[in-house]
C-alpha angles and dihedrals in degrees: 000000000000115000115182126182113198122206134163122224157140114276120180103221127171091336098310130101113232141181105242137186111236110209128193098205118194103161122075090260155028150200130210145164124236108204097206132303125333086030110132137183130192121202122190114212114223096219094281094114101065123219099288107044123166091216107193124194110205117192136177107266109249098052119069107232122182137193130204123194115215121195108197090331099319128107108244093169144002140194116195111152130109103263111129081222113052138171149190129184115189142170098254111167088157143041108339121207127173115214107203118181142171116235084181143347130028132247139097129318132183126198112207114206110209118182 
């Protein structure tokens, strides 16, 4: 069961300032929608996920999506090439959070969570 938690807020990416969606998310998935480049969304994993996730980011070809992994507030892996199927397995004891962003194009994107 998918629970999402929707805020608006300032996030501080790459220099700009941006309006970004804030997810919780407590299932071992989740969809979401990029509106065009710079959009970013945050999602904030509930402990699901164990200390070692492969956390993967799928995208339609044609748009370049990216994920980054956060570990109480440090990056502990990033993906930012241009496959339409992406992971990142990292070490992650603490707060998880998941940075997806769009480089360029808009769509729909998932991010799978596997233990």
């Amino acid at each position: 069961m998918k629970k999402a938690l929707f805020v608006v807020a300032l996030v501080l990416a790459g220099g700009l300032i941006a309006f970004a969606a804030n997810y919780t998310v407590s299932g071992m998935s989740f969809n979401g929608y990029m509106t065009g480049p710079g959009d970013t969304d945050w999602l904030t994993l509930g402990g699901q996920e164990g200390t070692n996730p492969n956390i993967c980011l799928s995208h339609q070809p044609g748009v370049d999506f990216d994920i980054e992994i956060y570990n109480d507030g440090q990056m502990v892996c990033r993906n930012d090439g241009m496959e339409t199927f992406s992971c990142c397995r990292a070490y992650t004891p603490g707060r998880v959070q998941v940075k997806v962003w769009s480089h360029s194009g808009s769509g729909n994107y998932s991010v799978i969570i596997n233990q």
